[in-house]
C-alpha atoms as a printed R data frame, in Angstrom:
   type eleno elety resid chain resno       x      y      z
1  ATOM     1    CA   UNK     A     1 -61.526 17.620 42.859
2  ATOM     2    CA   UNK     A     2 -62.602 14.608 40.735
3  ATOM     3    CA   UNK     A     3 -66.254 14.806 42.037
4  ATOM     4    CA   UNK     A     4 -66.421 18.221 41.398
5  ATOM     5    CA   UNK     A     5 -65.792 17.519 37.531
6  ATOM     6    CA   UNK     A     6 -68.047 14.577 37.589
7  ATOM     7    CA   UNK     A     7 -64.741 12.291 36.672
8  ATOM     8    CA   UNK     A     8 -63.980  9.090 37.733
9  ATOM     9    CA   UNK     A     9 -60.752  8.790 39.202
10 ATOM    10    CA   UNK     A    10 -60.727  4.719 38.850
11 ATOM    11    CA   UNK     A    11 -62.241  2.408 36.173
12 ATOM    12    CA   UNK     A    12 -62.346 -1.601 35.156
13 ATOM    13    CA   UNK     A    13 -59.863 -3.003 32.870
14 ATOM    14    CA   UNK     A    14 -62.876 -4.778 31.045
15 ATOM    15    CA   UNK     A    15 -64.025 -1.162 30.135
16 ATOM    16    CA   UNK     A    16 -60.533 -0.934 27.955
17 ATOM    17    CA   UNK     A    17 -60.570 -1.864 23.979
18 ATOM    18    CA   UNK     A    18 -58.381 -0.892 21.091
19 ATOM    19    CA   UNK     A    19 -58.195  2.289 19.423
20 ATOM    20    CA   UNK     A    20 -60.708  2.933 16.541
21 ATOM    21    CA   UNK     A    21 -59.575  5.869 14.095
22 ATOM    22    CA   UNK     A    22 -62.306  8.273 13.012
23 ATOM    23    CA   UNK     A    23 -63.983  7.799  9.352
24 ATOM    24    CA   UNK     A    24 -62.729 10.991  8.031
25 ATOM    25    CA   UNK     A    25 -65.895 10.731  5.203
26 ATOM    26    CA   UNK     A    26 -68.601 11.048  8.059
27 ATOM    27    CA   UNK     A    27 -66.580 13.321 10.350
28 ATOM    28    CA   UNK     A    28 -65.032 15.504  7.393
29 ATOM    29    CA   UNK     A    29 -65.617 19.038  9.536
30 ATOM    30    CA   UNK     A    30 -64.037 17.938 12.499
31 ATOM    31    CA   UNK     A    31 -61.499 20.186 14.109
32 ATOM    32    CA   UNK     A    32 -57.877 19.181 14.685
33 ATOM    33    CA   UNK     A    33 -56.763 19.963 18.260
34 ATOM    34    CA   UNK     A    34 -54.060 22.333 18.036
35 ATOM    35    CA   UNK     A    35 -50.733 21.442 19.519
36 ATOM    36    CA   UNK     A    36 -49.632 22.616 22.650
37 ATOM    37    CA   UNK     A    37 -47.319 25.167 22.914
38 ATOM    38    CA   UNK     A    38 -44.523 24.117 25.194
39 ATOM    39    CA   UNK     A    39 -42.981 27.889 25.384
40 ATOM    40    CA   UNK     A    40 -40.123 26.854 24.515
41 ATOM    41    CA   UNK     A    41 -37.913 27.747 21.238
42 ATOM    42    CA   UNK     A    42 -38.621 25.438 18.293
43 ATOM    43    CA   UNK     A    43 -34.604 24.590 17.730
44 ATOM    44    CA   UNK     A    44 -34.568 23.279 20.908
45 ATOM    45    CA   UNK     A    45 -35.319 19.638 22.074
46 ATOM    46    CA   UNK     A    46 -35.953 17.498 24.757
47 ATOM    47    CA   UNK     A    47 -36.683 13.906 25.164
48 ATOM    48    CA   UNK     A    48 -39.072 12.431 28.033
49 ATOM    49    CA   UNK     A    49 -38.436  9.319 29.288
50 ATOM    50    CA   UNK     A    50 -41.883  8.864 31.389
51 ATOM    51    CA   UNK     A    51 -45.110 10.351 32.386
52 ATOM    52    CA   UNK     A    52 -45.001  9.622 35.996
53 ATOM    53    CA   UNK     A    53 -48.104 11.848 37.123
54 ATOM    54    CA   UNK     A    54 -50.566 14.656 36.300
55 ATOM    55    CA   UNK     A    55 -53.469 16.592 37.855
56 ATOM    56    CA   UNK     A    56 -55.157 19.902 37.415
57 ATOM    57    CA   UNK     A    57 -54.054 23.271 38.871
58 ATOM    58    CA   UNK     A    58 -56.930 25.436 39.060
59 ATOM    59    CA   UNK     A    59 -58.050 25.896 35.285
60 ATOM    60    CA   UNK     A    60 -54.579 24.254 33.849
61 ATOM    61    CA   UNK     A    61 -53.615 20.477 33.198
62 ATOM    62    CA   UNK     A    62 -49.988 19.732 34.306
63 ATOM    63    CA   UNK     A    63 -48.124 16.463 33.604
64 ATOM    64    CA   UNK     A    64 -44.989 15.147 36.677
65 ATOM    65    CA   UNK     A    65 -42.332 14.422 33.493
66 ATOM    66    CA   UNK     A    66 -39.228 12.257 34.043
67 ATOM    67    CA   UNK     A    67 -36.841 14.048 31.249
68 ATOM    68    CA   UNK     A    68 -34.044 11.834 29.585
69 ATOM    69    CA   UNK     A    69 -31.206 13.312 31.076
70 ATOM    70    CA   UNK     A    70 -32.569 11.941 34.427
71 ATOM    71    CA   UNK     A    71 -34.079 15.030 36.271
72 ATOM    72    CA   UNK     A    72 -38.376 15.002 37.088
73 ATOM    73    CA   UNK     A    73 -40.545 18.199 36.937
C-alpha cells in the first residue's frame, strides 16, 4: 500500500531536524487545516495515553489509540 502512494515506509534518523515555524509575513494566505471532527459531543472528554499505530483504510487515516482509562481502539 505504501508503494502505491509513492511513500516511504522507513527513513534515516540523519534525515530528522527540529521544527521550523512558518514566517507568517511570506506565507500570510496560507490556510489553517481544520480540526478534525472526532463525532463526538463537545462536553465530553477523553484523554489518550499513546499512539500505538496507524494506517490507511481505503480513502480514511485511522490511528490504534491507547485511551487513559487503559482500554486500545
Amino acid at each position: 500500500m505504501a508503494l502505491q502512494k509513492l511513500i516511504h515506509p522507513k527513513f534515516h534518523v540523519s534525515l530528522l531536524c527540529l521544527y521550523k515555524a512558518s514566517n507568517n509575513a511570506l506565507f500570510s494566505n496560507r490556510a489553517m487545516p481544520e480540526l478534525y471532527d472526532f463525532g463526538t459531543p463537545d462536553d465530553q472528554e477523553w484523554f489518550i495515553d499513546d499512539l500505538v499505530g496507524h494506517h490507511w483504510n481505503g480513502k480514511d487515516f485511522e490511528f490504534e489509540v491507547c485511551w487513559s482509562f487503559g482500554n486500545t481502539t
